[in-house]
C-alpha positions as CSV (number, residue, x, y, z in Angstrom):
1,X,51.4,8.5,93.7
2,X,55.3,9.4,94.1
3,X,57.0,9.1,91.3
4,X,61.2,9.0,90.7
5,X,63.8,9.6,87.8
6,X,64.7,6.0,86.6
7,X,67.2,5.1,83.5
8,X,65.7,3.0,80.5
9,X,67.8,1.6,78.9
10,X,66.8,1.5,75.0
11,X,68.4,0.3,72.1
12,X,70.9,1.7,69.9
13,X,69.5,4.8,68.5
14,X,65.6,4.5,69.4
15,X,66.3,6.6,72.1
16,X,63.0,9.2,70.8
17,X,61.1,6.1,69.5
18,X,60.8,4.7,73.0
19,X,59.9,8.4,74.2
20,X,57.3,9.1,72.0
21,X,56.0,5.9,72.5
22,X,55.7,6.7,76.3
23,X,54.1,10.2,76.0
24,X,51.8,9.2,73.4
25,X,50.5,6.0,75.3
26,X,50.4,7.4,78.6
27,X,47.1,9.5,77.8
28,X,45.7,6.7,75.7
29,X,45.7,4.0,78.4
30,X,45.3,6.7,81.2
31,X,48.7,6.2,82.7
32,X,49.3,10.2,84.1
33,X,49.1,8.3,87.7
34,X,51.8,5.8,87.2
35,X,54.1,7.7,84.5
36,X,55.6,11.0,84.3
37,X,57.7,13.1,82.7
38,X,59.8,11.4,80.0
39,X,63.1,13.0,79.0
40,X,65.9,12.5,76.5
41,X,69.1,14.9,78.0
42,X,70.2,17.0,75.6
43,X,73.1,19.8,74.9
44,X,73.2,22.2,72.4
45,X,77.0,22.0,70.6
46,X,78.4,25.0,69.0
47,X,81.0,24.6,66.8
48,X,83.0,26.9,63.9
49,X,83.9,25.3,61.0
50,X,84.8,27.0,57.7
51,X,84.6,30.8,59.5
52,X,81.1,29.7,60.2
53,X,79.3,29.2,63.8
54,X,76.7,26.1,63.5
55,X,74.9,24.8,66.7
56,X,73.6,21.5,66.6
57,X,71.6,19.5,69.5
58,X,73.6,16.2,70.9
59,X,72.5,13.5,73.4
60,X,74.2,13.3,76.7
61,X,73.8,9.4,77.3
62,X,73.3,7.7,73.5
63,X,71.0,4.9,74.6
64,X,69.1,5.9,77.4
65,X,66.0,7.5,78.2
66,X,65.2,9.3,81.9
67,X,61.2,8.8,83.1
68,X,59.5,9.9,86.1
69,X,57.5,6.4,87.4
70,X,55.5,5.3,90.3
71,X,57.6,2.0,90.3
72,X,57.3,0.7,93.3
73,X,54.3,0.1,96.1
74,X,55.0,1.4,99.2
75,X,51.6,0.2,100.3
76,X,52.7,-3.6,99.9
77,X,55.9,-3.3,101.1
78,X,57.4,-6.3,99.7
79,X,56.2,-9.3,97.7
80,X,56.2,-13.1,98.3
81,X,60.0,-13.3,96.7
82,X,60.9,-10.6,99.3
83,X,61.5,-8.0,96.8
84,X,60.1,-4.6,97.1
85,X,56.5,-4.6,95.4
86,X,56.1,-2.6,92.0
87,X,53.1,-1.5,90.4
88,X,51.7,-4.0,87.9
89,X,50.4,-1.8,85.6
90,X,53.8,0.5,85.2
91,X,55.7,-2.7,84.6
92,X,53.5,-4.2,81.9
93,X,53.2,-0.5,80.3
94,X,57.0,-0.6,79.8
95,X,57.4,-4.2,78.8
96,X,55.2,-3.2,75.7
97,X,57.2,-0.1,74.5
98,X,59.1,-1.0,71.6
99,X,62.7,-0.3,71.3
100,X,63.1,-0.3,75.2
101,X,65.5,-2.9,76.7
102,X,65.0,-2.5,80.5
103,X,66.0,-0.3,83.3
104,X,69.6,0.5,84.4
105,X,70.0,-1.3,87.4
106,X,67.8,-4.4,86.6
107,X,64.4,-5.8,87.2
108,X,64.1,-3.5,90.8
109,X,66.7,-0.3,89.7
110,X,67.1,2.4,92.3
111,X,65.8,5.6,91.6
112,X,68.1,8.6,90.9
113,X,68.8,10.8,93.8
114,X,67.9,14.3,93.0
115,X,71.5,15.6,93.3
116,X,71.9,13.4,90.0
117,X,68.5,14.5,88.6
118,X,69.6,18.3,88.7
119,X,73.4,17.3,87.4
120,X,71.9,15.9,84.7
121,X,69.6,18.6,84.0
122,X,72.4,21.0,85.1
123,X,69.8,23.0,87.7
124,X,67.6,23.2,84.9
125,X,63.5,22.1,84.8
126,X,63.1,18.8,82.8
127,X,62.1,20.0,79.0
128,X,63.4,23.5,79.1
129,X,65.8,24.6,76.6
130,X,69.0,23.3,76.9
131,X,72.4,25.6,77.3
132,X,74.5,25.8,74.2
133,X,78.3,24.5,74.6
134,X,81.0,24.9,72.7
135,X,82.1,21.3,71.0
136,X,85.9,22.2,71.6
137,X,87.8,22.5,74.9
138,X,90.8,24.9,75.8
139,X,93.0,24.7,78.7
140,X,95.4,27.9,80.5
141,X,98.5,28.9,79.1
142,X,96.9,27.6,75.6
143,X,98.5,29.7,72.2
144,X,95.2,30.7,70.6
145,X,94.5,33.0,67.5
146,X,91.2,35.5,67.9
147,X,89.1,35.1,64.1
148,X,86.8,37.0,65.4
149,X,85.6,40.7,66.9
150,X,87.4,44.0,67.7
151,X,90.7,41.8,68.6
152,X,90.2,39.7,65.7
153,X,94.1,38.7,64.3
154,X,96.1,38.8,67.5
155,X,97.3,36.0,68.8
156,X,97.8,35.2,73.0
157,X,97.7,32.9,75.4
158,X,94.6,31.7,77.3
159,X,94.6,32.7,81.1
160,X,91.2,31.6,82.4
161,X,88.8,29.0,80.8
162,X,85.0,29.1,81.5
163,X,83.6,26.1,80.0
164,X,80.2,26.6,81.3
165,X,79.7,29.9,79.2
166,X,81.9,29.4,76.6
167,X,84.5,32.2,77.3
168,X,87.9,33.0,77.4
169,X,90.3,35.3,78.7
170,X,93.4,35.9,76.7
171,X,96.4,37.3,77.5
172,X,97.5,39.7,74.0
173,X,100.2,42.2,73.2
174,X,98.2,45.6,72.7
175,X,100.5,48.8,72.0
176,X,103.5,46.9,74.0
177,X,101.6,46.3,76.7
178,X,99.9,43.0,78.1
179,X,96.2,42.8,77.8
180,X,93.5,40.8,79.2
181,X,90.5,40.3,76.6
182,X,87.7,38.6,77.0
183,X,86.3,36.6,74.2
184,X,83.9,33.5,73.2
185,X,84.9,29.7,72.0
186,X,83.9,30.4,68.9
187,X,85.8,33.6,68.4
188,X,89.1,31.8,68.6
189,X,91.1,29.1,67.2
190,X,93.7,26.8,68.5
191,X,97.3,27.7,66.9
192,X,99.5,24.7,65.8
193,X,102.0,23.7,68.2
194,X,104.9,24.0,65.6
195,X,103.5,27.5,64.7
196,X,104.0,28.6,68.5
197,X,107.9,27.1,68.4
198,X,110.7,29.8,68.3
199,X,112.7,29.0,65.0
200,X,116.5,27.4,65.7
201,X,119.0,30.3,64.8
């Protein structure tokens, strides 16, 4: 059977209840035909607080729940209501998970397309590890102090931003001279806006 990426929509914070529920049921009623994979999307934050680097895992969508289902039954076509026909047993299997609400897009959703699948997954297989972001954002032309490393002290100005690794470029006075360095998020810290402003004379 083809299965596809649907939302379920669960309540507030039974988000793993409602997956474990799933996986764990799926082998003891022998659904492996009609349910797949069951995902919660995940990032792993990075953030430094009190000169001290801590990583900590955060949900992407708070409330939802991604599944791989043989929903609907191409073999039927439609039913007597005119509506595309689903499979009776994947719609009764969800109906008894607890903590689960419905699917995003009502009683007959549409599936995600798979450009959305790998955006959500960032180009990554279902389950597999998730990339670690920074939980702080810089933009270009940013006053920012380096804590850390061989440039640690020296203060510059942020010149390219790569949010998707987590590194900086910054522009520092070396020796007189104008440098690019290249650093991490976590290496650096955002300087005060009244601590970059020349003072009146």
């Amino acid at each position: 059977m083809r299965k596809d990426w649907f939302v379920l929509h669960t309540m507030t914070g039974k988000e793993n209840k409602v997956q474990q529920s799933i996986v764990n049921r799926v082998r003891l009623e022998r659904m492996e035909d009609y349910i797949g994979r069951c995902v919660i999307p995940v990032e792993k934050v990075v953030e430094k607080k009190d000169g001290r680097k801590r990583s900590y895992t955060r949900k992407f969508f708070p409330g939802y729940v991604l599944c791989e289902l043989a929903l609907y039954d191409d073999a039927k076509g439609v039913d007597e209501s005119g509506k595309k026909a689903i499979y009776e047993r994947t719609w009764q299997f969800l109906r008894e998970t607890p903590g689960l609400i419905g699917f995003v897009g009502g009683e007959r959703p549409m599936p995600l397309k798979q450009s959305e699948v790998d955006a959500i997954f960032n180009d990554r297989p279902a389950g597999a590890p998730a990339p670690e972001r920074p939980n702080i954002t810089f933009t270009v032309d940013e006053t920012v102090k380096i804590t850390d490393g061989a440039f640690m002290g020296l203060t510059g100005q942020v010149s390219m931003v790569d949010p998707d690794k987590g590194k900086l470029k910054v522009e520092v006075n070396i020796f007189s001279r104008k440098v690019q360095v290249d650093v991490e998020y976590f290496q650096v810290e955002k300087v005060p806006v009244e601590e970059t402003l020349e003072p009146l004379k």
